[in-house]
C-alpha positions as CSV (number, residue, x, y, z in Angstrom):
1,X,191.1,68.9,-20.1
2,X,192.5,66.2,-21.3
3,X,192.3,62.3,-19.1
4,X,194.6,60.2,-21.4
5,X,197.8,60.5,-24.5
6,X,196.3,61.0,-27.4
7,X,196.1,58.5,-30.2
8,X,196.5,59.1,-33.4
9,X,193.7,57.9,-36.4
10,X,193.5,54.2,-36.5
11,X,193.2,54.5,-40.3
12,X,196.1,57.3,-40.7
13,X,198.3,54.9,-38.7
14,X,197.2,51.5,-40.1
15,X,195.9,52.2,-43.7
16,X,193.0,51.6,-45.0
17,X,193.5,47.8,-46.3
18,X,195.1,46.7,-42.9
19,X,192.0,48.1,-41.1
20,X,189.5,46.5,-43.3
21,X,191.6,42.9,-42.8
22,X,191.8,44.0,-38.6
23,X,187.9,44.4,-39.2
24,X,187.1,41.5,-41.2
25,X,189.5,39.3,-38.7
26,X,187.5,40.4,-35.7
27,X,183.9,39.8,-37.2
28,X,185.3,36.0,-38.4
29,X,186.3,35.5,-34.8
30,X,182.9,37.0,-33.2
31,X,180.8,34.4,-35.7
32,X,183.3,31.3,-34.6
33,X,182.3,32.0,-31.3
34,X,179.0,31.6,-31.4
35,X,178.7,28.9,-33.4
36,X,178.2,25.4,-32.4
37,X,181.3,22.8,-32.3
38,X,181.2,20.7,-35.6
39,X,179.0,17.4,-34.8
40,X,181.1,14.3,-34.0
41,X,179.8,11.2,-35.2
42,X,178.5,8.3,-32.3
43,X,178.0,4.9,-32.3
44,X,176.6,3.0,-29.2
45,X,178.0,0.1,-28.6
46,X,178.9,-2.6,-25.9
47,X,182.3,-1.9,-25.1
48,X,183.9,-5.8,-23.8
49,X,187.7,-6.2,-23.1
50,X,189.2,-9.1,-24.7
51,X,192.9,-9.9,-24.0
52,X,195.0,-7.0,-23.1
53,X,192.4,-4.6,-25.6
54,X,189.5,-2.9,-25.7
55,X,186.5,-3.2,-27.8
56,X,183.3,-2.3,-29.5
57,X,180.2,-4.2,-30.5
58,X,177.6,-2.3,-32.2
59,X,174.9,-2.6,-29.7
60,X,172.1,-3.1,-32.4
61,X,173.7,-6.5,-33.1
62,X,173.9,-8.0,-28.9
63,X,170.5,-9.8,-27.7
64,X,171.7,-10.6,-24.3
65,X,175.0,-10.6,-22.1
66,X,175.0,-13.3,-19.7
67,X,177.7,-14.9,-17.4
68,X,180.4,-17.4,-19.5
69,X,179.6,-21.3,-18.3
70,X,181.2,-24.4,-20.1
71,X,180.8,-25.1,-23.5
72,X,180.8,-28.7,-24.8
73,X,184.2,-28.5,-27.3
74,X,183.9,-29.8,-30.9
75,X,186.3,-32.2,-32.4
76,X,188.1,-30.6,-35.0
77,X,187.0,-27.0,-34.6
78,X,188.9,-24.1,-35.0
79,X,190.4,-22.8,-32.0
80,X,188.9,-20.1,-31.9
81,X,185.4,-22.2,-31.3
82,X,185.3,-22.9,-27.2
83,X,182.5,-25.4,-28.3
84,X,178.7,-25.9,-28.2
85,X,176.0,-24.6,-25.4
86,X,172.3,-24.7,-25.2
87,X,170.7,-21.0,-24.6
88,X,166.7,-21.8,-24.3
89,X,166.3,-24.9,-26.2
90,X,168.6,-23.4,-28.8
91,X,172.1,-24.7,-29.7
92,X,174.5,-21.7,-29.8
93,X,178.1,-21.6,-31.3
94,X,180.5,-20.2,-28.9
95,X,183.5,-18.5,-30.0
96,X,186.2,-16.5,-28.5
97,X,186.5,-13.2,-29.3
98,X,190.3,-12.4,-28.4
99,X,191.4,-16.2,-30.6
100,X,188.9,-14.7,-33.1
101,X,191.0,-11.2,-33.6
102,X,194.7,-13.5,-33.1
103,X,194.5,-12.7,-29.4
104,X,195.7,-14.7,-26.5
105,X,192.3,-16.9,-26.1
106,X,190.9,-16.1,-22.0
107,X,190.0,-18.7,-20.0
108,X,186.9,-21.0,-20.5
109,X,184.9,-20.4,-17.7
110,X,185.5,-16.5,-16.9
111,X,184.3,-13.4,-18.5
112,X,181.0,-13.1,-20.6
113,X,179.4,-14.5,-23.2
114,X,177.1,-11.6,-25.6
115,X,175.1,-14.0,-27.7
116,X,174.4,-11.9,-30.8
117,X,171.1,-11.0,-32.8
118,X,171.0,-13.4,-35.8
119,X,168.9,-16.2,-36.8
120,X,171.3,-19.3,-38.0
121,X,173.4,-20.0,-37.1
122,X,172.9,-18.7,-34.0
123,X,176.4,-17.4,-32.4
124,X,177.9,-16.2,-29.1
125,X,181.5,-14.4,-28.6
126,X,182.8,-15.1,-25.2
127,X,184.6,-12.3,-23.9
128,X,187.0,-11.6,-20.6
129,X,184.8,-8.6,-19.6
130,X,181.3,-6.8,-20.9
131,X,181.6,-3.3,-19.4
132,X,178.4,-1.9,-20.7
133,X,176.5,0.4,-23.5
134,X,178.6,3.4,-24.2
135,X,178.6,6.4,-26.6
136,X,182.0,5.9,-29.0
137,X,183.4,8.6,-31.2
138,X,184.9,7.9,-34.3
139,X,189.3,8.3,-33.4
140,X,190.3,9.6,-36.9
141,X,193.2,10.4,-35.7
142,X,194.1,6.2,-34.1
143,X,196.3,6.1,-37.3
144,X,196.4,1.8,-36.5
145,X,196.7,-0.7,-39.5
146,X,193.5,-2.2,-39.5
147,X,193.3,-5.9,-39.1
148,X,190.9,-8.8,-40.0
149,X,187.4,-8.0,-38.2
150,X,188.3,-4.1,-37.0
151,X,185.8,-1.5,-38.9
152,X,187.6,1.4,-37.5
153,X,188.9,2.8,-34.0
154,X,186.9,4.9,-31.4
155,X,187.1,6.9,-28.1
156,X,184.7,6.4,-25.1
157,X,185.1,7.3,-21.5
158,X,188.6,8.5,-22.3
159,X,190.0,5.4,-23.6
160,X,190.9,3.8,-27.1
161,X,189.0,1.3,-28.7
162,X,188.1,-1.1,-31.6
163,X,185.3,-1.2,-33.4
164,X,184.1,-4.5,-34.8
165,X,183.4,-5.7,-38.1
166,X,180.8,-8.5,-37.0
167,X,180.5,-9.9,-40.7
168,X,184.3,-10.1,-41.6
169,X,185.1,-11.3,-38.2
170,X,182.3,-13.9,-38.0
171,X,182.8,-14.8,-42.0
172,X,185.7,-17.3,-42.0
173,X,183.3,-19.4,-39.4
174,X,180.2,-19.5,-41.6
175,X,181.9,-20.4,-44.9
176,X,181.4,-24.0,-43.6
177,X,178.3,-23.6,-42.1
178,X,177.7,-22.9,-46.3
179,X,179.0,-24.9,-47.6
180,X,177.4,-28.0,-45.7
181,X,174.1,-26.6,-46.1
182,X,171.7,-28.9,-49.1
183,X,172.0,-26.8,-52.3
């Protein structure tokens, strides 16, 4: 009694070869599916909007995020230096982030400020927004010219960002801080 057609050898009516490739095919696929997804690489970071743009401080480099207040300006600065403020006894250079980049500088009393971890001189980057510590992965795939003080481009929460480059951004403001020092 028989319940179904019946079939023919699989290796009469395939050959030998194409059922060894079928075979090897199907174990390739059964290993790829237990195996974990390649590891991405993260970065945490404080992820601030400046201008119309997102972006990415590495988080080991923030001491403290605090609400942006007037800054006393400085003749003769670059624009991109709002001016002078005192944070606990210590005088703190204050620069904003977006004039930094070549951005549409925010306003001087809104946003944040995210003084940074570093000894002298001590520097601040005023920001229109701190949103918080996230987990970014590396956007291989951005495919943006990089620009002066941009280390690479990221993904966190669903959205694009920048990552920073703290030394080549901050570097065209400490060349004078350099070269006035005593030799």
């Amino acid at each position: 009694m028989t319940t179904g057609p019946v079939r023919p050898d699989a290796e009469s009516a395939l050959g030998p070869e194409r059922v060894a490739a079928l075979l090897d095919e199907r174990t390739a696929r059964l290993a790829r599916r237990g195996a974990a997804a390649p590891a991405v690489p993260t970065r945490r970071v404080l992820l601030c909007r400046a201008g119309p743009e997102l972006f990415g401080l590495p988080l080991e480099a923030v001491a403290e995020v605090s609400a942006a207040r007037p800054c006393t300006p400085v003749p003769g600065a670059p624009p991109a230096l709002v001016g002078l403020s005192g944070r606990n006894g210590v005088l703190v250079s204050v620069l904003d982030l977006a004039a930094c980049l070549g951005l549409a500088a925010g306003t001087a009393e809104a946003g944040h400020v995210v003084l940074l971890r570093r000894e002298a001189p001590r520097i601040a980057l005023r920001v229109a927004r701190a949103l918080g510590a996230v987990e970014a992965t590396a956007d291989e795939a951005a495919g943006r010219a990089p620009r002066h003080g941009i280390a690479g481009h990221a993904r966190a929460g669903g959205e694009g960002l920048a990552l920073l480059d703290l030394d080549a951004l901050l570097r065209p403001y400490l060349a004078g801080a350099r070269s006035a020092a005593p030799a």
